[in-house]
C-alpha positions as CSV (number, residue, x, y, z in Angstrom):
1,X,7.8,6.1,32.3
2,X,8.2,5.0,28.6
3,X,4.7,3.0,29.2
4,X,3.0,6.0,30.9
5,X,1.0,7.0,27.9
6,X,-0.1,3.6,27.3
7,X,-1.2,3.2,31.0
8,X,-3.2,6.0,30.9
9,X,-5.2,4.8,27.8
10,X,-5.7,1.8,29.5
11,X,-7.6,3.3,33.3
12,X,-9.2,5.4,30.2
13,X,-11.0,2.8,28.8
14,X,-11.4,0.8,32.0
15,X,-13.2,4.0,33.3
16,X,-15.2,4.6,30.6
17,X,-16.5,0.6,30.2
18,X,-17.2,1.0,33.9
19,X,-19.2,3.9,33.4
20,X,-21.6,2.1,30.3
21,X,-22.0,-0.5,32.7
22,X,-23.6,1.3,36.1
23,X,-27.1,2.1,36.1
24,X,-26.6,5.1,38.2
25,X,-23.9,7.3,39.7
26,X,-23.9,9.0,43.2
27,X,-21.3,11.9,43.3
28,X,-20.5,13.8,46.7
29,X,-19.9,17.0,45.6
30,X,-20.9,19.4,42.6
31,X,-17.4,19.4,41.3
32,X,-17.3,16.1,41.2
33,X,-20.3,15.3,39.6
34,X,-19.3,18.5,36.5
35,X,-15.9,17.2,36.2
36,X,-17.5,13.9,35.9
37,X,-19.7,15.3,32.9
38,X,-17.1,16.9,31.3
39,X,-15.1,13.6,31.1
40,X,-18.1,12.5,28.8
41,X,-20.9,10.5,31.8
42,X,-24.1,11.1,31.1
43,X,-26.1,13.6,33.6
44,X,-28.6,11.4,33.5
45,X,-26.7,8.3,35.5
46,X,-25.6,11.2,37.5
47,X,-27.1,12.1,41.2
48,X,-25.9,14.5,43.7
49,X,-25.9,13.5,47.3
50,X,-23.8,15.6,49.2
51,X,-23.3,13.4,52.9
52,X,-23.7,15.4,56.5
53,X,-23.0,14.3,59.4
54,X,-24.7,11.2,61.1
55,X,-26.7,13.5,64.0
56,X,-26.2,17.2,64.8
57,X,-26.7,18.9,68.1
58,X,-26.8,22.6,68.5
59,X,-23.9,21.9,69.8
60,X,-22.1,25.7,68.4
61,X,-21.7,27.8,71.2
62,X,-17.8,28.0,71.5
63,X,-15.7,27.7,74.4
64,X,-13.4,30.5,73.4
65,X,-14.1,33.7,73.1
66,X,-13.2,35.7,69.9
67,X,-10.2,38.3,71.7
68,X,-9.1,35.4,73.5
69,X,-4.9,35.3,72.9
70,X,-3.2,33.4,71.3
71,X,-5.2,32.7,68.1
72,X,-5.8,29.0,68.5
73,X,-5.9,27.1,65.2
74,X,-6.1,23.4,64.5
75,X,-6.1,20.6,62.4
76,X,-7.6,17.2,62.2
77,X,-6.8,14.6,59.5
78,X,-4.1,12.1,58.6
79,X,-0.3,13.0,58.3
80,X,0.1,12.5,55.0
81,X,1.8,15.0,52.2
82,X,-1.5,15.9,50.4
83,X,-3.1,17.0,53.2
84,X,-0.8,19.7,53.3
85,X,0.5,20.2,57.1
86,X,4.0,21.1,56.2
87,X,2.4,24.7,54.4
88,X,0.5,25.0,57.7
89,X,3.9,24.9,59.7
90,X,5.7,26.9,57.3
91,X,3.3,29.5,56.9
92,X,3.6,29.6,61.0
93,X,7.3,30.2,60.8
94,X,7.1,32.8,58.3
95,X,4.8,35.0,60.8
96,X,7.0,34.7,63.9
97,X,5.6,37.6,64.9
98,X,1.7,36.3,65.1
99,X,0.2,35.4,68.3
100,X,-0.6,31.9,67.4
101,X,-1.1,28.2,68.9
102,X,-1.3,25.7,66.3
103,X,-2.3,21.9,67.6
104,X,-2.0,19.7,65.4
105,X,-4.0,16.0,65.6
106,X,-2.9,14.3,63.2
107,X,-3.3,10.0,62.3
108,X,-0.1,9.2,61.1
109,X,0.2,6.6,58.6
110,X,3.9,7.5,57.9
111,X,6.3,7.8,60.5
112,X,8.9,9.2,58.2
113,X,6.6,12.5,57.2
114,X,5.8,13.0,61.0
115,X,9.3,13.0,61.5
116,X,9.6,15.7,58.4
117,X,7.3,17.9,60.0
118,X,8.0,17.8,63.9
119,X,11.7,18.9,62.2
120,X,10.1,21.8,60.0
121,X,8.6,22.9,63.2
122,X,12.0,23.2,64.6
123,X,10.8,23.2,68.0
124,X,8.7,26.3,67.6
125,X,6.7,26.2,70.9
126,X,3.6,27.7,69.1
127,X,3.3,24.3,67.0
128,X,1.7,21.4,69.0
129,X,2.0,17.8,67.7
130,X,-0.8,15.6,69.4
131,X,-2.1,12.2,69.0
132,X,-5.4,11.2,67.3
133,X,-8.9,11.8,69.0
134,X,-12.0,9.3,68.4
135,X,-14.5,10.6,66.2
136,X,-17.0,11.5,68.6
137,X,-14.6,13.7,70.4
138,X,-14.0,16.0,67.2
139,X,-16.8,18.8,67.6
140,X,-16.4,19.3,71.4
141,X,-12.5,20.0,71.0
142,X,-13.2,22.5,68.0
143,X,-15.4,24.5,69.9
144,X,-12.1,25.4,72.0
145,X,-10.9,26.9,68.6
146,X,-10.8,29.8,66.7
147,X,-10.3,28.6,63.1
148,X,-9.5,24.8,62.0
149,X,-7.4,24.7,59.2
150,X,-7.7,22.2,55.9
151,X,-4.5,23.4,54.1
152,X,-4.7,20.5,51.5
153,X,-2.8,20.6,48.6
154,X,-4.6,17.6,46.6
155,X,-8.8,17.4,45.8
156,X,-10.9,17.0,48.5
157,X,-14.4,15.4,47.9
158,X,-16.6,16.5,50.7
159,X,-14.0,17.0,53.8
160,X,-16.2,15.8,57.1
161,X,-14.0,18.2,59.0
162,X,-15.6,21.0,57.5
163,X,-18.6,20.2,58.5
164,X,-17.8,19.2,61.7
165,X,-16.2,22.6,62.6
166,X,-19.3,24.0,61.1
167,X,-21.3,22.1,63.7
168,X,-18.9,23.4,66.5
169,X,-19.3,27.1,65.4
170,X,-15.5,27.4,64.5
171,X,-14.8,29.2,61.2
172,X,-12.5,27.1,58.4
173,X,-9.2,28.5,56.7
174,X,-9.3,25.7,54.2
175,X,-7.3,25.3,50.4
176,X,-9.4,27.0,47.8
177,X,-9.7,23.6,46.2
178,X,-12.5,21.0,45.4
179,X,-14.8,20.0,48.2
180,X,-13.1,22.5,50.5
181,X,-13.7,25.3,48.7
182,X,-17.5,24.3,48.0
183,X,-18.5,24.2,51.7
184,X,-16.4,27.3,53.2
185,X,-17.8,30.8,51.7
186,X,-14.7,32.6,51.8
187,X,-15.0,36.0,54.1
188,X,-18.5,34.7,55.5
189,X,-17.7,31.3,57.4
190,X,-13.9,31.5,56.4
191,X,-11.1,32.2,54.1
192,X,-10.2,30.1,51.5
193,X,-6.2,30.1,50.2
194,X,-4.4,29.3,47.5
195,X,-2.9,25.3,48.5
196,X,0.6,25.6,49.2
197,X,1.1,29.4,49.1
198,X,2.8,29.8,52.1
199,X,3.0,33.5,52.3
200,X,-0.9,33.6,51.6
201,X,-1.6,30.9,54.4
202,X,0.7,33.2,56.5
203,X,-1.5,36.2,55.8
204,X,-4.6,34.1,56.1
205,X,-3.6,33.2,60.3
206,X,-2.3,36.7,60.1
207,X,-5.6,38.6,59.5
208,X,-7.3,36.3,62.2
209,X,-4.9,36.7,65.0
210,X,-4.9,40.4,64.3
211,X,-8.5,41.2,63.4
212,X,-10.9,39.9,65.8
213,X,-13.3,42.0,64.0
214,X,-13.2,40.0,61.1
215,X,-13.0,36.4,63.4
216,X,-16.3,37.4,64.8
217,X,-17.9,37.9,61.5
218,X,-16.5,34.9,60.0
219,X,-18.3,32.6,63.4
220,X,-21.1,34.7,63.2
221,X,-21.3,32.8,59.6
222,X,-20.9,29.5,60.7
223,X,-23.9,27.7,59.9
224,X,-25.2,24.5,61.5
225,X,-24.8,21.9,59.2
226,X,-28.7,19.8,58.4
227,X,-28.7,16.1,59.4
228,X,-27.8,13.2,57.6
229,X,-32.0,11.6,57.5
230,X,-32.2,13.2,54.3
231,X,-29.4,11.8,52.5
232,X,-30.7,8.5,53.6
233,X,-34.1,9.0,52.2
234,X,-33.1,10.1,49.1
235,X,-30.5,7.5,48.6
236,X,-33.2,4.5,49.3
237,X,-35.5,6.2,46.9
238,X,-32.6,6.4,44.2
239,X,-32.1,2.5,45.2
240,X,-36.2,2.0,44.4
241,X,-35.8,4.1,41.4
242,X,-32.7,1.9,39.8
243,X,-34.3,-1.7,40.8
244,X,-37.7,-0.5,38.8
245,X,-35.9,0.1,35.6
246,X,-34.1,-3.0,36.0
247,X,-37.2,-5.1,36.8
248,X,-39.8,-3.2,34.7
249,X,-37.5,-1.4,31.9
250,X,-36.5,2.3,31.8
251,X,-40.5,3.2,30.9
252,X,-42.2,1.5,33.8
């Protein structure tokens, strides 16, 4: 701790030599790429290429219908404290009275937190713990959801479960935060909360279990995400663009 200062100085100017050094910068997300500037990188090194997914399908005609009870929530995405699954649980059993079926999927990488949280859950039958699914199986099981839920406390970049709930037709309650809060438009394709505000989350499965008026409008939002082709494209021409200036000089 007495060294902390001294540490930080030091990834400071590590960071900034890096920066000098690169003749170009791809950022994932807008926030990224301003917070970026306003740490002193010039726009210019700077280009925006937000990834999709790989191949998309029309794949968003759900397999629940919007009155359907309980209100069906889940979650995909490792078990780990910043991605904010205990505030999920907790705001769960601060509405005891909610119709509600949480299922969580989660890829545990600490067996201590999974044992944190199947304890916060204190048996709670509406709170599902279940085991990883392959990547490919993602979209088909969200379309058997209402919402999926990104209650993250820490910065997301660009979260590929947003977009693959997006792609499924399922509406997001996601952290109003980063990456998250870029993709979901709160009140059109979701509703965005404040990360670890429990009664807020609470609210947040409470308005959607309650108004199905409001759940409709939110899928009804959903839109499906474009491909991935034109990332690729633009990424090879940002290649083509970089190995001119380095073989022919910045005025070729």
């Amino acid at each position: 701790m007495l060294r902390m200062r001294e540490l930080v100085r030091t990834q400071q100017r590590a960071f900034f030599a890096i920066m000098q050094e690169v003749d170009a910068i791809v950022t994932l997300s807008e926030w990224s790429r301003r917070l970026l500037i306003r740490n002193g990188v010039p726009a210019a090194k700077l280009t925006l290429l937000q990834h999709w997914l790989p191949s998309v399908r029309n794949t968003q005609e759900s397999l629940i219908k919007v009155t359907e009870i309980p209100l069906r929530v889940a979650f995909f995405g490792r078990v780990d404290k910043v991605k904010g699954v205990d505030t999920l649980i907790k705001a769960v059993r601060a509405a005891p009275g909610v119709s509600i079926e949480v299922h969580l999927y989660g890829v545990t990488q600490s067996a201590g937190y999974w044992d944190t949280l199947t304890s916060l859950a204190a048996q709670d039958m509406r709170i599902k713990f279940l085991p990883p699914v392959p990547n490919n199986k993602v979209i088909p099981l969200l379309r058997g959801y209402h919402v999926c839920a990104m209650p993250a406390r820490g910065v997301e970049n660009r979260p590929l479960v947003v977009l693959e709930s997006f792609a499924a037709g399922t509406p997001v309650i996601g952290s109003n935060l980063g990456g998250i809060a870029e993709l979901v438009r709160h009140e059109v394709d979701g509703l965005l909360v404040e990360p670890e505000d429990v009664k807020a989350w609470a609210d947040a499965l409470g308005r959607c279990a309650e108004d199905r008026d409001l759940l409709g409008r939110l899928r009804q939002g959903v839109q499906l995400p474009r491909p991935s082709v034109d990332v690729t494209q633009k990424m090879a021409e940002l290649y083509c663009r970089v190995l001119n200036q380095f073989q022919f000089g910045p005025h070729a």
